[in-house]
VOPAGU-2260 file (C-alpha; in pm, 1 decimal, decimal comma):
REM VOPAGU-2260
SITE   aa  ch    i         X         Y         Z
SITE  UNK   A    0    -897,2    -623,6    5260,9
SITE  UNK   A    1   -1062,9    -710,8    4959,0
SITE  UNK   A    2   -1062,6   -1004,5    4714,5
SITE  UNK   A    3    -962,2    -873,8    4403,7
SITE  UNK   A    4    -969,7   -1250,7    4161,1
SITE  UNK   A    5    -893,8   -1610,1    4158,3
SITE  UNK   A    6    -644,9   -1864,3    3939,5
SITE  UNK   A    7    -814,6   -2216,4    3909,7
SITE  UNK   A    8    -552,5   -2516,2    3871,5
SITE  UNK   A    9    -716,0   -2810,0    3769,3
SITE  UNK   A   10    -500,4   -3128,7    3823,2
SITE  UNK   A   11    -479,4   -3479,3    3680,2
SITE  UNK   A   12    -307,3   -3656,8    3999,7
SITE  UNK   A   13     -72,4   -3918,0    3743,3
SITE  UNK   A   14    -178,6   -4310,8    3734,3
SITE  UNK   A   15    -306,4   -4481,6    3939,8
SITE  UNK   A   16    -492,5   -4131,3    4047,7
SITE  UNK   A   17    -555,5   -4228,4    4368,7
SITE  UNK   A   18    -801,8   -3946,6    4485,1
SITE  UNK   A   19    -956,9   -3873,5    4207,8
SITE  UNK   A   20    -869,1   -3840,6    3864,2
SITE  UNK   A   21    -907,3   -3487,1    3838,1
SITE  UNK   A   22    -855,8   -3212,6    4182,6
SITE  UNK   A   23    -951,3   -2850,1    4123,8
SITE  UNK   A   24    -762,6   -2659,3    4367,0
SITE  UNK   A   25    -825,3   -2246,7    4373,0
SITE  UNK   A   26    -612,1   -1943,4    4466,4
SITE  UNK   A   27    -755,0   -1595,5    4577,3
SITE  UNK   A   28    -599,9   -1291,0    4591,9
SITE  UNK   A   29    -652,7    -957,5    4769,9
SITE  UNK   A   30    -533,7    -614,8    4754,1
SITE  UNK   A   31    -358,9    -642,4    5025,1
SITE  UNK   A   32    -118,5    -912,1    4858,0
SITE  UNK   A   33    -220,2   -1192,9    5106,3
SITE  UNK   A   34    -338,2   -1503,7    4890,1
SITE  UNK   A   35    -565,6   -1833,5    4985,9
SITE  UNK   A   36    -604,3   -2186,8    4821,9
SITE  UNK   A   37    -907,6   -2352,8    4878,8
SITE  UNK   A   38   -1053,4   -2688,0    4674,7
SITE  UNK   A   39   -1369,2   -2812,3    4591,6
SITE  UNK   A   40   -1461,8   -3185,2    4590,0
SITE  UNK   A   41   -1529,5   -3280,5    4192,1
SITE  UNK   A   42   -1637,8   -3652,0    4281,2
SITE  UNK   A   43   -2003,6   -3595,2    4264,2
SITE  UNK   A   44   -1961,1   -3338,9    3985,5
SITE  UNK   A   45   -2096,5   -3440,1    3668,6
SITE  UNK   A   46   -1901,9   -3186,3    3450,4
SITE  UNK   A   47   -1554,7   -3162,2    3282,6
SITE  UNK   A   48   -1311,2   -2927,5    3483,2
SITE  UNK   A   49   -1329,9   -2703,6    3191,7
SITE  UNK   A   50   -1674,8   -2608,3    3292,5
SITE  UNK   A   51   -1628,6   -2628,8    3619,9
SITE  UNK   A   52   -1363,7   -2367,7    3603,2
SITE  UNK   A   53   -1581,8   -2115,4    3419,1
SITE  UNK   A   54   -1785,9   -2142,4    3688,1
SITE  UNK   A   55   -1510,7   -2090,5    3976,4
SITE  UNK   A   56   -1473,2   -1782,9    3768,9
SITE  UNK   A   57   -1802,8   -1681,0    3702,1
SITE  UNK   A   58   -1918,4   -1712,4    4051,5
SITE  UNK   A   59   -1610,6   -1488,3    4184,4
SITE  UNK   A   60   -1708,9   -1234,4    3915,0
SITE  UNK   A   61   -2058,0   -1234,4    4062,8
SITE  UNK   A   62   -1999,5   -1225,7    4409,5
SITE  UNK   A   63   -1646,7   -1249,9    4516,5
SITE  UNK   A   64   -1457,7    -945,2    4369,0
SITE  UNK   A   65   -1456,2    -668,0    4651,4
SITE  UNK   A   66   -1584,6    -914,1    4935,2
SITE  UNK   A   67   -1409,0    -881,9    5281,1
SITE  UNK   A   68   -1221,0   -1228,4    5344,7
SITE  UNK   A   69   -1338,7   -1205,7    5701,7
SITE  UNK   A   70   -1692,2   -1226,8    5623,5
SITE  UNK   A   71   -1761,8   -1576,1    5609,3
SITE  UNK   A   72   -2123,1   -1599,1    5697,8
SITE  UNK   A   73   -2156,8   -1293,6    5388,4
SITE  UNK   A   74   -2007,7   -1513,2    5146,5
SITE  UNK   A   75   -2206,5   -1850,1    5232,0
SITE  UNK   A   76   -2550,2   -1625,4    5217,0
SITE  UNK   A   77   -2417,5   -1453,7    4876,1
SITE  UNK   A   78   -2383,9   -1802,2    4700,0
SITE  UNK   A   79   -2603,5   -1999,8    4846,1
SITE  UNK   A   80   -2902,0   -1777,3    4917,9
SITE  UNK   A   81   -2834,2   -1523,7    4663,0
SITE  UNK   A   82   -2785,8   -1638,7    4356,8
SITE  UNK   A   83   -3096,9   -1755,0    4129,5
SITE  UNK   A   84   -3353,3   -1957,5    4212,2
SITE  UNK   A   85   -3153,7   -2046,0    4586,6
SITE  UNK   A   86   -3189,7   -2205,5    4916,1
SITE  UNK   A   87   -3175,2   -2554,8    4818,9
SITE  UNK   A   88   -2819,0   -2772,8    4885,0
SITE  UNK   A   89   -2676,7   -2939,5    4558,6
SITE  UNK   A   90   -2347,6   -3045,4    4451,4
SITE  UNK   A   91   -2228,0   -2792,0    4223,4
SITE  UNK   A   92   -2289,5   -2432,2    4389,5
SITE  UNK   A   93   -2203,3   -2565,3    4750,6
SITE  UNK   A   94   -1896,9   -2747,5    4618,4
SITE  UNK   A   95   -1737,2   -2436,1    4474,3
SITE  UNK   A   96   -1843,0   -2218,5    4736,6
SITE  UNK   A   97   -1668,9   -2491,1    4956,8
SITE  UNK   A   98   -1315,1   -2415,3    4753,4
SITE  UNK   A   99   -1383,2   -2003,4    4804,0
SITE  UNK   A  100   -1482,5   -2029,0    5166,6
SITE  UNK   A  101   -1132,9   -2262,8    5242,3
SITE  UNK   A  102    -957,8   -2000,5    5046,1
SITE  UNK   A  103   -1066,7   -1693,9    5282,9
SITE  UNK   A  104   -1052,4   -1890,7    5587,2
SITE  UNK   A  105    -642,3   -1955,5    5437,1
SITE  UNK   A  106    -617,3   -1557,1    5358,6
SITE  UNK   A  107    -784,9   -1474,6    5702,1
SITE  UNK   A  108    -531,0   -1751,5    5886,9
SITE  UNK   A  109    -223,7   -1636,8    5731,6
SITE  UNK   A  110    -335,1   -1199,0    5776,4
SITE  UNK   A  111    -357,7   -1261,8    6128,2
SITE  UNK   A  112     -87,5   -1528,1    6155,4
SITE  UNK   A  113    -311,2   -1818,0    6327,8
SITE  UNK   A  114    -381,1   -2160,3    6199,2
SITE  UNK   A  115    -735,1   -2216,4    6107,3
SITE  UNK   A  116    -829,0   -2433,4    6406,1
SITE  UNK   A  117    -712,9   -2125,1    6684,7
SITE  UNK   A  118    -965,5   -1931,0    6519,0
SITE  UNK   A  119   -1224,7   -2183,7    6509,8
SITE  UNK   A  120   -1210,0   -2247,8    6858,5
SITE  UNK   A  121    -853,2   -2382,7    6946,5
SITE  UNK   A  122    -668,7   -2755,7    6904,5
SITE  UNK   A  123    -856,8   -3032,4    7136,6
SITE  UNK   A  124    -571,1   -3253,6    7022,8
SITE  UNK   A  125    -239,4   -3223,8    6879,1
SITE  UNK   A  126    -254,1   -3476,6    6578,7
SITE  UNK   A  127    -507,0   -3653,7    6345,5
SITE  UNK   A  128    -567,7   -4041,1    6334,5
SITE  UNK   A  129    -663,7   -4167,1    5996,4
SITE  UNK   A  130    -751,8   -4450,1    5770,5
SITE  UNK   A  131    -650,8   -4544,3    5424,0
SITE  UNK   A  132    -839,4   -4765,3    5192,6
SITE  UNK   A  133    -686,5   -5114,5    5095,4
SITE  UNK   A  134    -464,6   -5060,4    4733,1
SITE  UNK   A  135    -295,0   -5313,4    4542,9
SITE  UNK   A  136      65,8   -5316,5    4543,5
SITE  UNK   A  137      91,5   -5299,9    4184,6
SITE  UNK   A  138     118,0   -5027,8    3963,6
SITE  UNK   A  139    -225,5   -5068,1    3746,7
SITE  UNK   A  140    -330,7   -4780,8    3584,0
SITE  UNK   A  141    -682,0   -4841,6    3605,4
SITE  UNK   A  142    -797,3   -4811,6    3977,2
SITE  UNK   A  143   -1088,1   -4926,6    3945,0
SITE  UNK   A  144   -1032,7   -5252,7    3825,9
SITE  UNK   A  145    -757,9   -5310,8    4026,0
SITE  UNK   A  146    -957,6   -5233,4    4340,8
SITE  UNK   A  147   -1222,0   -5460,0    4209,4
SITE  UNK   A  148    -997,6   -5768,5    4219,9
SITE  UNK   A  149    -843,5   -5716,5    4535,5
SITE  UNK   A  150   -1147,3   -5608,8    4765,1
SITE  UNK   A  151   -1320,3   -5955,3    4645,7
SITE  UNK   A  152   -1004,0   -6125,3    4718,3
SITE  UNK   A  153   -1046,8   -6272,7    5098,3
SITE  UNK   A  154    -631,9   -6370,6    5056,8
SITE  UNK   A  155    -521,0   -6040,9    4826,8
SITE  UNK   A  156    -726,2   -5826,9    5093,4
SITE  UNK   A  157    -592,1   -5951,0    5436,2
SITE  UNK   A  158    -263,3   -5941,4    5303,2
SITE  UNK   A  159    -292,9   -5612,0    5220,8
SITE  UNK   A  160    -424,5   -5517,7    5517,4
SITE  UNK   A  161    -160,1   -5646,8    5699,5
SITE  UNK   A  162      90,8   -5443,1    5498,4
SITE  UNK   A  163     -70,3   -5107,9    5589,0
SITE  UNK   A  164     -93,3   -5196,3    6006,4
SITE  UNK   A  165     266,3   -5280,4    5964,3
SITE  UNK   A  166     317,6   -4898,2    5836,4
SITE  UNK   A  167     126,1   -4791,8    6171,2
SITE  UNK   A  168    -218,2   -4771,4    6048,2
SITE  UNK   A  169    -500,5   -4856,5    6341,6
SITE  UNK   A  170    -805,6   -4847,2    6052,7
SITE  UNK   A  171    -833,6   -4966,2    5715,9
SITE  UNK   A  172   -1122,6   -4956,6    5470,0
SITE  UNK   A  173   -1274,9   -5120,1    5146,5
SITE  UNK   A  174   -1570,5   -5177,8    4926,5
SITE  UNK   A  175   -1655,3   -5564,6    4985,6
SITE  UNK   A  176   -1846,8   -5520,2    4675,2
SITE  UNK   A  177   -1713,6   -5431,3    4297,7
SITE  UNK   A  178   -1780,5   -5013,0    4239,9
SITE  UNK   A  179   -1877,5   -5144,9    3851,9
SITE  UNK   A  180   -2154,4   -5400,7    3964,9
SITE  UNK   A  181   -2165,7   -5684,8    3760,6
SITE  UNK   A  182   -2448,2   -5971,8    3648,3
SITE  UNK   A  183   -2329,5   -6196,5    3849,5
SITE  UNK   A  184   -2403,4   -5993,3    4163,4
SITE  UNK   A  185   -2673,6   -5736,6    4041,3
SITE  UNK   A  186   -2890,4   -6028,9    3855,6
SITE  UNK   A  187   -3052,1   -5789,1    3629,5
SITE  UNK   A  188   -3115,9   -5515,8    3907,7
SITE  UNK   A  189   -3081,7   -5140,7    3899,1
SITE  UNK   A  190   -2954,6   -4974,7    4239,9
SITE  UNK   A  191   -3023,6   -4996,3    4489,5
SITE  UNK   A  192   -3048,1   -5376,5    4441,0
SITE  UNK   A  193   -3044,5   -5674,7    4642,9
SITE  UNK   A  194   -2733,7   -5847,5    4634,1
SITE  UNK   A  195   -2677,9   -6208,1    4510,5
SITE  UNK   A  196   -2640,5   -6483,8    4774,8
SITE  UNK   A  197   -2295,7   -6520,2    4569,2
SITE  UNK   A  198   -2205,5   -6124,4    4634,1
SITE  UNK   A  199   -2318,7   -6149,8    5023,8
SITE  UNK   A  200   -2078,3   -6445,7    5073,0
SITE  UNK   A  201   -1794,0   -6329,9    4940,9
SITE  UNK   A  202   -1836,2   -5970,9    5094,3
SITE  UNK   A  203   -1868,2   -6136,5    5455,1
SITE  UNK   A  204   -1546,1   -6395,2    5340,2
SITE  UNK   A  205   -1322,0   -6074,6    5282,6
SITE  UNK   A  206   -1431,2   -5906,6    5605,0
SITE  UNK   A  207   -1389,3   -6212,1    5810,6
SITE  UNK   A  208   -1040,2   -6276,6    5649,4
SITE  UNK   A  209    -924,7   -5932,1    5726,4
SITE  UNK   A  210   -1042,2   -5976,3    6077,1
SITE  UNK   A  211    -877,4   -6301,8    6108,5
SITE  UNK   A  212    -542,0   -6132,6    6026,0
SITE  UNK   A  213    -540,0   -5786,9    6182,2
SITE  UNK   A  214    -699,1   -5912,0    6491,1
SITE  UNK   A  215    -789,1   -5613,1    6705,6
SITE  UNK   A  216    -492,6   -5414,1    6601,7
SITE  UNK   A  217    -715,7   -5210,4    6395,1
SITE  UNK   A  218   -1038,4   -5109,3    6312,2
SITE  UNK   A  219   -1251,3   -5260,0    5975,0
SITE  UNK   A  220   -1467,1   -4984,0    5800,3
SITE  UNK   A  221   -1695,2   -5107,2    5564,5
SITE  UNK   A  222   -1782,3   -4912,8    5281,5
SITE  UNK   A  223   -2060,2   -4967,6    4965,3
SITE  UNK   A  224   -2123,0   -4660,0    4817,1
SITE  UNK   A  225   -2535,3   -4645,7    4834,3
SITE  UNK   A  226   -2573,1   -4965,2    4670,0
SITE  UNK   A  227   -2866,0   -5150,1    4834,0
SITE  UNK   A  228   -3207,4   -5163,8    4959,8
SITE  UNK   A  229   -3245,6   -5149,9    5318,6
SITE  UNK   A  230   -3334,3   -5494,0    5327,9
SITE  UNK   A  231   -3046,6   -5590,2    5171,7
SITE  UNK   A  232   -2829,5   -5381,3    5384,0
SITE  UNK   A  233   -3000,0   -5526,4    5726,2
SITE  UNK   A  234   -2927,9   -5878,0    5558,7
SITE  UNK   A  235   -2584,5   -5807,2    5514,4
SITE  UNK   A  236   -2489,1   -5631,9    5825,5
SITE  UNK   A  237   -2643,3   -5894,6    6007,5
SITE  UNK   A  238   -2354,4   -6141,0    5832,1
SITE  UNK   A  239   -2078,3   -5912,4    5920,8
SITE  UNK   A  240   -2139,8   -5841,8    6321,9
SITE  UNK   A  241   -1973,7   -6081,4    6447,1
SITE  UNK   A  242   -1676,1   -5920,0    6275,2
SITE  UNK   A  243   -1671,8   -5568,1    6509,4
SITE  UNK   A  244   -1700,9   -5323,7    6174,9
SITE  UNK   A  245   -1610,3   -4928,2    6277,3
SITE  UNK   A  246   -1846,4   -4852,4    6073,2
SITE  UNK   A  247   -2110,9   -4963,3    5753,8
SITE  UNK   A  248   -2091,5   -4641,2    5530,6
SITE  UNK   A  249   -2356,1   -4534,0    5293,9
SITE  UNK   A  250   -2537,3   -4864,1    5325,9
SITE  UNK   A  251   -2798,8   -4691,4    5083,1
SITE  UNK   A  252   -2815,2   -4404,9    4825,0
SITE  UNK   A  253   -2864,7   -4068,8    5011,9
SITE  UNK   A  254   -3178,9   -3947,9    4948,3
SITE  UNK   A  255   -3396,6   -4121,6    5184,5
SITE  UNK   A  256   -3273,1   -4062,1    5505,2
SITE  UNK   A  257   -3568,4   -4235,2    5676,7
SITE  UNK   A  258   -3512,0   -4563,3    5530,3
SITE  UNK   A  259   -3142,3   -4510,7    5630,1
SITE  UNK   A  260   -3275,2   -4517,7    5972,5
SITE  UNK   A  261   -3448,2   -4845,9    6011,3
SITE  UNK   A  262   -3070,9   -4989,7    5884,8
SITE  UNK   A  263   -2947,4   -4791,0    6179,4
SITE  UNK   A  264   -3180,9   -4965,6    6449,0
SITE  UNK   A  265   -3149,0   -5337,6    6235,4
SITE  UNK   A  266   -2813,1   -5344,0    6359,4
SITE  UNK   A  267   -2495,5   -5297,5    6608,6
SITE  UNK   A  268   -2268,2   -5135,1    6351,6
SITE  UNK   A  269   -2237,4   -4777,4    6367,4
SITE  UNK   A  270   -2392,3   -4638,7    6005,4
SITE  UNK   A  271   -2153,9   -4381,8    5853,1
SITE  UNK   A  272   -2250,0   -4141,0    5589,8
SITE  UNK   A  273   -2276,8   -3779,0    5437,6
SITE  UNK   A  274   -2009,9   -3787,5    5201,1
SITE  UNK   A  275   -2262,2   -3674,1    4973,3
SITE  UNK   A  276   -2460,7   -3433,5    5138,3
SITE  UNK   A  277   -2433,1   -3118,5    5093,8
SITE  UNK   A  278   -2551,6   -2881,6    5396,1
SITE  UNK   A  279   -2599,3   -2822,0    5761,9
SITE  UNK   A  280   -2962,8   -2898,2    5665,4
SITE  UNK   A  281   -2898,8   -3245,9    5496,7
SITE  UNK   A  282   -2724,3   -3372,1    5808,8
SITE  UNK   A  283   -2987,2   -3171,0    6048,7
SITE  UNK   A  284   -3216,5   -3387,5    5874,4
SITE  UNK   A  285   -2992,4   -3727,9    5950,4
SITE  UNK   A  286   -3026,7   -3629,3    6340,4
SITE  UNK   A  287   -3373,6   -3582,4    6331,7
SITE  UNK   A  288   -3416,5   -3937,1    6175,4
SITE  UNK   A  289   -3122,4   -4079,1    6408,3
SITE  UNK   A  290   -3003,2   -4264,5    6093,7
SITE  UNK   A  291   -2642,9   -4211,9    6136,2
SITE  UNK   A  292   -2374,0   -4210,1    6439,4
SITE  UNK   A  293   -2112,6   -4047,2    6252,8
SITE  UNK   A  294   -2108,3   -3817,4    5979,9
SITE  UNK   A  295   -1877,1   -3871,8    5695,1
SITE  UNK   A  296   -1886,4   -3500,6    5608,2
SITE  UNK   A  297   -1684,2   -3402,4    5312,7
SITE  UNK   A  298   -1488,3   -3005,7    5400,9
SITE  UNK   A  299   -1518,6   -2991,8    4970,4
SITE  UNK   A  300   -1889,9   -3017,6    4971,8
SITE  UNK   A  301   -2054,9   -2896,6    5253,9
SITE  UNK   A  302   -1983,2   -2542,1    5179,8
SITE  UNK   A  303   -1639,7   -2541,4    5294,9
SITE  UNK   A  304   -1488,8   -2505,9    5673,0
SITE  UNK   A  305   -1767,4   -2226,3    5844,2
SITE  UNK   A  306   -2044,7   -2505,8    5753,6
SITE  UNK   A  307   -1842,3   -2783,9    5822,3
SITE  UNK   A  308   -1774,6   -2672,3    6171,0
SITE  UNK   A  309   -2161,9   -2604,8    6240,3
SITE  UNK   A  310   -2235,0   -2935,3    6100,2
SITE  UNK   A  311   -1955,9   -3106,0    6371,3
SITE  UNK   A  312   -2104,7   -2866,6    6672,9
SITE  UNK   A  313   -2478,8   -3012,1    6577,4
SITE  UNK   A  314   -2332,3   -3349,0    6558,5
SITE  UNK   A  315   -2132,9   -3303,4    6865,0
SITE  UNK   A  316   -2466,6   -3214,0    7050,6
SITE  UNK   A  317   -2635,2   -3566,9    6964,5
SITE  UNK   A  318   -2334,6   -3754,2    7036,3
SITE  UNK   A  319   -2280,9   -3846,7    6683,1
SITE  UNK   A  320   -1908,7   -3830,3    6540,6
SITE  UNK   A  321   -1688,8   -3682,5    6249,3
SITE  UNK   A  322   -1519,0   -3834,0    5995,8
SITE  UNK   A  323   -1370,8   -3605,9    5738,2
SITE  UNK   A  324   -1390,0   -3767,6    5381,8
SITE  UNK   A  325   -1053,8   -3671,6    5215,8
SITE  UNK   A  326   -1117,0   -3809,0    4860,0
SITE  UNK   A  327    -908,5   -3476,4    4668,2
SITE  UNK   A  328    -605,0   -3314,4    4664,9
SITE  UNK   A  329    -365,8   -3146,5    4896,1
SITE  UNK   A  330    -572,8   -2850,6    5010,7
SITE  UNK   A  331    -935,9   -3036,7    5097,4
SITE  UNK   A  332    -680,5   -3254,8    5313,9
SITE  UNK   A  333    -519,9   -2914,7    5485,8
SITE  UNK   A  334    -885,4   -2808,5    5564,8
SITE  UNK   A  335    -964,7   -3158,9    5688,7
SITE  UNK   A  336    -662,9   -3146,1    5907,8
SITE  UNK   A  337    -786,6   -2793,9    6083,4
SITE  UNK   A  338   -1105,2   -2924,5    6147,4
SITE  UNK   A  339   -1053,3   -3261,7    6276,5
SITE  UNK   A  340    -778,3   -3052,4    6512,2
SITE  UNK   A  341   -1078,2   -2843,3    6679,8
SITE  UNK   A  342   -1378,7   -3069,2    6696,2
SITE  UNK   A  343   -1449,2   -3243,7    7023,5
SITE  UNK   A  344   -1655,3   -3517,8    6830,2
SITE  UNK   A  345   -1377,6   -3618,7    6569,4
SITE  UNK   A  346   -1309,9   -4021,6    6543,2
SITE  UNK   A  347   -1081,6   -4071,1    6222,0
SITE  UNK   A  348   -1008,0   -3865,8    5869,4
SITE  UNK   A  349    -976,3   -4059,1    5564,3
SITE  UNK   A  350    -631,6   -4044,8    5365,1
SITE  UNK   A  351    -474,7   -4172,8    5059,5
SITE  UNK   A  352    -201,7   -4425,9    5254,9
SITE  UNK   A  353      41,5   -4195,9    5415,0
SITE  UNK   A  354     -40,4   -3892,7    5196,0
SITE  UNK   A  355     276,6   -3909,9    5040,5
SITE  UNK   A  356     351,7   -3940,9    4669,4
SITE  UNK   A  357     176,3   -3708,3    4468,6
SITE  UNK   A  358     102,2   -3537,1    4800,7
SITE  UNK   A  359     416,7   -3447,8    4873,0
SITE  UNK   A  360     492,0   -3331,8    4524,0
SITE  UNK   A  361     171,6   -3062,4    4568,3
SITE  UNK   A  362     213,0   -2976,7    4924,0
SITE  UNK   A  363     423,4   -2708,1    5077,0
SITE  UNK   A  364     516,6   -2800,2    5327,8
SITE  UNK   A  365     472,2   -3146,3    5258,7
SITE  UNK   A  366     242,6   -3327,5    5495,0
SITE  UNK   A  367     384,9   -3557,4    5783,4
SITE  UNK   A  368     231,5   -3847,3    5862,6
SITE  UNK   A  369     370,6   -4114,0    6193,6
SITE  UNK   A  370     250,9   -4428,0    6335,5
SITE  UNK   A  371    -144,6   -4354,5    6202,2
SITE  UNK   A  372    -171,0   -4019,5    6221,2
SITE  UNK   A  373    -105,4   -3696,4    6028,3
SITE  UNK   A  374     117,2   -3406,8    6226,5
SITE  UNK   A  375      -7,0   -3038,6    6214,8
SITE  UNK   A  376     173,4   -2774,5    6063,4
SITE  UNK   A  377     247,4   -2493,8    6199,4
SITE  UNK   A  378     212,9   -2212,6    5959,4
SITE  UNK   A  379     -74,4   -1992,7    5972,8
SITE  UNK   A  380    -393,6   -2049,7    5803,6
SITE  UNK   A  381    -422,5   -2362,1    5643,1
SITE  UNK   A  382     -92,6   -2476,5    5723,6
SITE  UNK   A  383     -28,2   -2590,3    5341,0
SITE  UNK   A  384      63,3   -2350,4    5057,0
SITE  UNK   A  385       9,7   -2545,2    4643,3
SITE  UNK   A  386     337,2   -2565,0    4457,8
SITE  UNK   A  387     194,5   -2407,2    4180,1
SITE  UNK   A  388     471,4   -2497,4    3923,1
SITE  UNK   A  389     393,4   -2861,3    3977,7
SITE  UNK   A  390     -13,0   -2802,9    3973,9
SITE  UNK   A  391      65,9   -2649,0    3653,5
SITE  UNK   A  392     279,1   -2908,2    3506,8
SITE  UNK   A  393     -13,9   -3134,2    3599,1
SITE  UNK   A  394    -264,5   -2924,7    3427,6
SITE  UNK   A  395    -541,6   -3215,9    3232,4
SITE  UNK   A  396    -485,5   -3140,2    2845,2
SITE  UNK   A  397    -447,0   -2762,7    2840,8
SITE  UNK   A  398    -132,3   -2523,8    2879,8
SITE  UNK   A  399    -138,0   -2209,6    3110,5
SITE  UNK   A  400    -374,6   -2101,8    3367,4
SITE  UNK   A  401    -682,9   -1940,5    3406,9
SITE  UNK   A  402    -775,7   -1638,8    3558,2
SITE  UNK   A  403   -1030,5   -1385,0    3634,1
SITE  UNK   A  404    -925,7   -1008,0    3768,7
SITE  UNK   A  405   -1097,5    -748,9    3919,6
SITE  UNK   A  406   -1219,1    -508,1    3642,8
């Protein structure tokens, strides 16, 4: 079996675009007419899905057209160790070589008739707990400010999380701190920053109020997207202990993993990151430092499934969990779903509420979520074909898709 092209379908998820504003989701084809979707995690890419589409299709040209499916390990050492000036993780190349390596992995499920997680090693549980961040109940189109008001809202945010326990959800998540910063909390600072007395105390007022309404019926995980210094971080966390966090996530940008550390050992709360990382080697560097007890891994950056399992196993052997980050579309969910199925070490995967909506629009089958946790499918590979006609329909400012074919 050989792959003989792929069909990128870039999607604009409509208002509020919860997930992203744009998904690039993938197909790849064989000769032997058995096809694979993968998708590649565009939140840390800085360029417009126009270029990142040429380069879905320039990469396949390269080094996908006439490769084996099966041949996982092949493909990661093609991309990332032989193309240019290689061997160092970033977030374009290992992003779309994440998309190709969840499309094989779908074509290799579906040849022999498996699921993804039987061939990985076998289910070590038959469904998938997750969490959903705290959204507004209204229909504002932009996200971002809407999120803004309600995670600094102490009464907004309780009540919401209220609503989503009532749905059956044992976890629920938010920024305590805007994603635009503002004077008022920055004072003139460039990130990471130390946060204004103002900032701290109404971050630690939302968290307690949540707590205060949820009880222990569910878990708080408290996210701030690499914002401050580790002294600000240990300041903060030190406020919110009291208050039995799951987790503090990305307390600090990613880059210096040893400073990540001392935020680790400065407090109880279990540090969560890696949604930005991009290799086995990144997060073999986070155990070496002991700066993290679960890894926030992201199946759409890491270099797809293959890496993302190695990256679970070497967690698994330090005692340090999984979390899949499901910020994307309907296939870097499917993937998420097969590896959170066969890895000993997995705590929670993040969702968009009940992936439902859009979701189920995208999805076939659609996905079926109950009482806090997603339900496998059954069908081989990654369990969840893209309804192409409505990807297409989607398709940001352009008609018709684009392809690349075996010469």
């Amino acid at each position: 079996m050989k792959v003989t092209g792929v069909e990128t379908f870039p999607i604009a998820p409509p208002p509020p675009a919860r997930g992203g504003r744009t998904w690039m989701v993938i197909r790849l084809d064989t000769d032997a007419g058995v096809s694979g979707y993968g998708e590649m995690m565009l939140l840390s890419n800085p360029f417009r899905w126009q270029v990142v589409c040429a380069e879905i299709e320039d990469l396949v040209d390269q080094a996908l057209v006439g490769h084996d499916p099966y041949n996982a390990e092949e493909l990661f050492d093609k991309i990332y160790g032989r193309t240019g000036y290689s061997h160092a993780p970033e977030q374009t190349k290992l992003a779309v070589l994440s998309a190709l390596d969840m499309a094989c992995w779908d074509i290799v499920g579906k040849d022999v008739g498996q699921p993804v997680h039987r061939l990985l090693g076998g289910a070590v549980r038959d469904k998938v707990r997750t969490y959903t961040y705290l959204y507004a109940d209204d229909e504002e189109r932009d996200l971002e400010r809407s999120l803004g008001a309600l995670w600094l809202d102490p009464a907004c945010a309780a009540s919401r999380a209220r609503h989503y326990v009532d749905l059956g959800f044992s976890a629920v998540k938010l920024d305590p701190f805007s994603l635009s910063i503002g004077e008022k909390q920055a004072l003139g600072q460039r990130v990471p920053l130390q946060f204004s007395p103002r900032a701290l105390s109404t971050a630690e007022s939302v968290i307690a109020a949540i707590r205060d309404e949820v009880g222990d019926e569910a878990d708080i995980l408290v996210g701030t997207h690499g914002q401050m210094t580790p002294a600000s971080a240990i300041r903060f966390a030190r406020r919110i202990e009291r208050y039995d966090p799951l987790w503090f996530e990305e307390p600090l940008p990613p880059e210096d993993m040893e400073a990540l550390a001392e935020v680790a050992r400065a407090t109880s709360i279990p540090i969560t990151t890696g949604e930005r990382l991009t290799s086995k080697y990144d997060f073999a560097r986070l155990l070496t430092c002991r700066a993290a007890a679960i890894f926030n891994l992201d199946v759409g950056m890491v270099g797809g499934i293959l890496e993302a399992k190695k990256i679970a196993t070497m967690a698994e052997a330090h005692y340090v969990q999984i979390a899949p980050h499901v910020y994307g579309g309907p296939m870097i969910t499917a993937a998420s779903i097969q590896l959170s199925l066969c890895s000993p070490n997995f705590l929670i995967m993040e969702g968009v509420e009940r992936l439902d909506g859009i979701y189920d629009e995208l999805a076939d089958p659609p996905f079926v979520w109950r009482d806090g946790y997603v339900l496998p499918s059954d069908r081989p590979g990654l369990g969840h074909d893209l309804r192409e006609d409505v990807a297409r329909r989607l398709r940001p400012g352009s008609p018709g898709p684009s392809l690349v074919r075996a010469h």
